[in-house]
DSSP file (Angstrom, degrees, kcal/mol; ACC not computed):
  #  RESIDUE AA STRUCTURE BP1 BP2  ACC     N-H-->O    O-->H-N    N-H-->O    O-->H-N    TCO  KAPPA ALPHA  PHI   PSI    X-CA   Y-CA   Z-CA
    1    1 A X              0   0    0      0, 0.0    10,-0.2     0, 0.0     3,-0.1   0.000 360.0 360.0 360.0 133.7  129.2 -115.4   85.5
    2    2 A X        -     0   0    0      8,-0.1     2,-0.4     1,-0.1     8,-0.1   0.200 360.0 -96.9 -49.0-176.3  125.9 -113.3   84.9
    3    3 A X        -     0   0    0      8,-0.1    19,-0.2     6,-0.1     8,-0.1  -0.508  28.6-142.3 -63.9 149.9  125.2 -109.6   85.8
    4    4 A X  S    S+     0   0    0     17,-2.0    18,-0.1    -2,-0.4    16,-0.0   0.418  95.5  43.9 -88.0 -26.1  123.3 -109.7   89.1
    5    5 A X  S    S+     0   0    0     16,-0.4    17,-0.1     1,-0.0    -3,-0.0   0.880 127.9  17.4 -91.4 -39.9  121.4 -106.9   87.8
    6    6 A X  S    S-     0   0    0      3,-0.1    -2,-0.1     0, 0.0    16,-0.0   0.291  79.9-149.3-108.4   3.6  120.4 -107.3   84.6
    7    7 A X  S    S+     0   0    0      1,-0.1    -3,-0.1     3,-0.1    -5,-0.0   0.817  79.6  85.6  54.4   8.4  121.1 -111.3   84.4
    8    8 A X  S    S+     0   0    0      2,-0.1     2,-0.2    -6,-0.0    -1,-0.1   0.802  82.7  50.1-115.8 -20.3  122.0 -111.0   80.5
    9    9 A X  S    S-     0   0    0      1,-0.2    -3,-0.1     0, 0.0    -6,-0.1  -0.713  85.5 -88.8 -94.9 151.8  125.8 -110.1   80.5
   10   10 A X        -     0   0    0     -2,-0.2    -1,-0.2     1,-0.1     2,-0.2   0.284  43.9-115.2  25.4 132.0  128.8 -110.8   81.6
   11   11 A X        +     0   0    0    -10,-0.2    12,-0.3     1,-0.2    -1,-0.1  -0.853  36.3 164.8-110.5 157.1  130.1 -109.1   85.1
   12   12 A X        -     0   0    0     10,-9.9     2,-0.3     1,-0.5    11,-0.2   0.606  67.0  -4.0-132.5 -35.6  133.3 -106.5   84.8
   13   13 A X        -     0   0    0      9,-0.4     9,-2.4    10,-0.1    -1,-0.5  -0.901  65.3-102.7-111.4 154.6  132.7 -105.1   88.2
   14   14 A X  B     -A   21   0A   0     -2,-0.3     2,-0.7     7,-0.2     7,-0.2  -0.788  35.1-104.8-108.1 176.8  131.1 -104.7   91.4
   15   15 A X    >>  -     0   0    0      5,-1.5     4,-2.6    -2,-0.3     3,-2.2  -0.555  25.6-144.7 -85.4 104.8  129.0 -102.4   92.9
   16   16 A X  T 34 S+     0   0    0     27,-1.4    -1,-0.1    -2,-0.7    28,-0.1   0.648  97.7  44.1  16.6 -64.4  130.8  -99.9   95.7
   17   17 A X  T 34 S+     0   0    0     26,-0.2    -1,-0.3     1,-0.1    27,-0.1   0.065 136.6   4.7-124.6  28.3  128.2  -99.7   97.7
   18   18 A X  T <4 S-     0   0    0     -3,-2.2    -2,-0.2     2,-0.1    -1,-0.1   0.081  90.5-123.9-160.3  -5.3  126.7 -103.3   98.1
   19   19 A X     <  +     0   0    0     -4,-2.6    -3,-0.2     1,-0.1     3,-0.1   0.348  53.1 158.1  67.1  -6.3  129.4 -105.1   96.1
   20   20 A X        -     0   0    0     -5,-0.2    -5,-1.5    -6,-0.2     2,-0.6   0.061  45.7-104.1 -33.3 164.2  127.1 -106.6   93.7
   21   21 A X  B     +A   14   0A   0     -7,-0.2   -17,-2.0   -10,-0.1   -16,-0.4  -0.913  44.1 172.3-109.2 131.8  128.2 -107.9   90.2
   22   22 A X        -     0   0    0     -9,-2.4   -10,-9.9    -2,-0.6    -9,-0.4  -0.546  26.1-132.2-117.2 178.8  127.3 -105.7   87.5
   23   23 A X        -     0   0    0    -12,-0.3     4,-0.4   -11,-0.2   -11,-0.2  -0.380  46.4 -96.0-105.1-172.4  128.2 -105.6   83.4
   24   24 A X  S    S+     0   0    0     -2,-0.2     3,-0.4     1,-0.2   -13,-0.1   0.710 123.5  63.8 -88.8  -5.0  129.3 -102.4   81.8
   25   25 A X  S    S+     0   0    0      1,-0.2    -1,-0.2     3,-0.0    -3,-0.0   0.922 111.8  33.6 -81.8 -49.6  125.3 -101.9   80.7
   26   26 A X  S    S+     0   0    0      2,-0.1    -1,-0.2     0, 0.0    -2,-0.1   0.241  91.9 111.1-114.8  -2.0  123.9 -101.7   84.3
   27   27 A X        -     0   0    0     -4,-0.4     2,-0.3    -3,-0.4    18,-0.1  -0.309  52.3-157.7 -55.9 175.7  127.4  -99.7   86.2
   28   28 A X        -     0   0    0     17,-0.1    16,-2.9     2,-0.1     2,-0.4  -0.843   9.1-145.9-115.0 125.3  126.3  -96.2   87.2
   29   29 A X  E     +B   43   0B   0     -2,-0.3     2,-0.3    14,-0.2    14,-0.2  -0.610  29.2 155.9-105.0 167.2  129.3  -94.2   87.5
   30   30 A X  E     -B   42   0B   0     12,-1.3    12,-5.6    -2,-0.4     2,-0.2  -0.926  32.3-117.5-167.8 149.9  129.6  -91.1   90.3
   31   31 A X  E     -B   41   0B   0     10,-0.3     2,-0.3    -2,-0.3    10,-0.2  -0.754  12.6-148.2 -94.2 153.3  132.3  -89.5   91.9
   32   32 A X  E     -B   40   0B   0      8,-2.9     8,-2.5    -2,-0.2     2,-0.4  -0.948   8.2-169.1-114.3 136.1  133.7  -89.1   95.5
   33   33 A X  E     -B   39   0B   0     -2,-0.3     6,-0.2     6,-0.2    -2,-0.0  -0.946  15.8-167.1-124.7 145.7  135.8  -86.1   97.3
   34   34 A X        -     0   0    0      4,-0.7     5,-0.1    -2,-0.4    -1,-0.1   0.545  48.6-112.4 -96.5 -35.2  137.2  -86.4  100.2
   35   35 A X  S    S+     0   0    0      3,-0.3     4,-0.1    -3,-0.0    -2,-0.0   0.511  98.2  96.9  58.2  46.5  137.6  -82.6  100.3
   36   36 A X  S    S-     0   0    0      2,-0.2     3,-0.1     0, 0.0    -3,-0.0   0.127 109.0 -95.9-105.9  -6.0  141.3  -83.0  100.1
   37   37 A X  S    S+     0   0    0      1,-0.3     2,-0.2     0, 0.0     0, 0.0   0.349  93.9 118.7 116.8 -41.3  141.3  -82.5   96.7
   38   38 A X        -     0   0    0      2,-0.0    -4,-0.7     0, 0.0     2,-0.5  -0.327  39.5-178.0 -88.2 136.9  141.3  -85.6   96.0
   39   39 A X  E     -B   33   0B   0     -2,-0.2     2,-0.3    -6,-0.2    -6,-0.2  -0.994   4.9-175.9-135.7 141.8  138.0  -87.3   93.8
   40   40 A X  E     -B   32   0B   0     -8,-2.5    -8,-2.9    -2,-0.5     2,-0.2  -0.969  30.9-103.7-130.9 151.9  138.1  -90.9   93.2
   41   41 A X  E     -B   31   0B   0     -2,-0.3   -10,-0.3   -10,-0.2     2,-0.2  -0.590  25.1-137.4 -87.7 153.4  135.1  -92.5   90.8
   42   42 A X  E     -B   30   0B   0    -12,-5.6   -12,-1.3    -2,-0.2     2,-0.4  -0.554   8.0-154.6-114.5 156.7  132.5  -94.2   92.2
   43   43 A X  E     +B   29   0B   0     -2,-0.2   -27,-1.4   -14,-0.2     2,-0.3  -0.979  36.3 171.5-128.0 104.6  130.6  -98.2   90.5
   44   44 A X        -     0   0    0    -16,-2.9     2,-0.1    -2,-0.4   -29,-0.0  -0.918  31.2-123.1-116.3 159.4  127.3  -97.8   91.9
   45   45 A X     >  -     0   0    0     -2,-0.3     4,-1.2   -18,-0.1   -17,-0.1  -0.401  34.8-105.7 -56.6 155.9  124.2 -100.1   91.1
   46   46 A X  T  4 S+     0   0    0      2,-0.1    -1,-0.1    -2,-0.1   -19,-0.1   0.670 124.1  49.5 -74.6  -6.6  121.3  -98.6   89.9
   47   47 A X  T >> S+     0   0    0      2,-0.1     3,-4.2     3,-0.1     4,-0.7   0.916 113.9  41.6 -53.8 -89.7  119.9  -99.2   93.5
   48   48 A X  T 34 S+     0   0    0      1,-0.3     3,-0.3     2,-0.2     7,-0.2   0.773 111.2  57.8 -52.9 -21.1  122.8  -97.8   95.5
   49   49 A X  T 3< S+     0   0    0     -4,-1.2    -1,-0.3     1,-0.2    -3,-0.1   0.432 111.9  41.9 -94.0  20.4  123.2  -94.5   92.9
   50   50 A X  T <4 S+     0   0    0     -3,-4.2     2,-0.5     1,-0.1    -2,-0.2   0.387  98.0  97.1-122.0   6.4  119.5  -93.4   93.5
   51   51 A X    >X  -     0   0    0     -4,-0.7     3,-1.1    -3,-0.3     4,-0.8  -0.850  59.2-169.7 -86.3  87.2  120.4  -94.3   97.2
   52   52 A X  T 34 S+     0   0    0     -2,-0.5    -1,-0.1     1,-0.3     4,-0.1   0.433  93.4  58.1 -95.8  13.6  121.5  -90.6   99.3
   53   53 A X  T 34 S+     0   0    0      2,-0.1    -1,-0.3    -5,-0.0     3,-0.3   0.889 119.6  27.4 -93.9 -43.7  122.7  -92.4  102.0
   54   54 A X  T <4 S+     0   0    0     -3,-1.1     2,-0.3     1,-0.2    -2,-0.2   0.821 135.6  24.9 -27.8 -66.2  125.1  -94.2   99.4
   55   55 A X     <        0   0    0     -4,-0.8    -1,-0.2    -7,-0.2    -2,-0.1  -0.945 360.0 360.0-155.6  76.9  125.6  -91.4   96.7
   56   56 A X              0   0    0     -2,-0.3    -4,-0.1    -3,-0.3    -2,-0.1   0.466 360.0 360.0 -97.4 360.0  124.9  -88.2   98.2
């Protein structure tokens, strides 16, 4: 199965915040806090990590 984003790879994941399937070329990585302490990393698209509703 293709990338959904860049249509030339492979998928390894999806996207977070829309669940697309991306390759490792086209992931955009970001982090989350909870304000616990706790950060877990974020797999955005390159849509959903320029997105602030997403990836604030």
């Amino acid at each position: 199965m293709l990338c959904n984003v860049c249509r030339q790879k492979e998928i390894y994941l999806d996207c977070d915040g829309c669940e697309v399937f991306m390759c490792l070329n086209c992931i955009r990585y970001s982090f989350y806090s909870t304000g616990c302490g706790c950060v877990q990393p974020l797999y955005l698209c390159p849509t959903c990590n320029d997105d602030l509703d997403i990836n604030p």
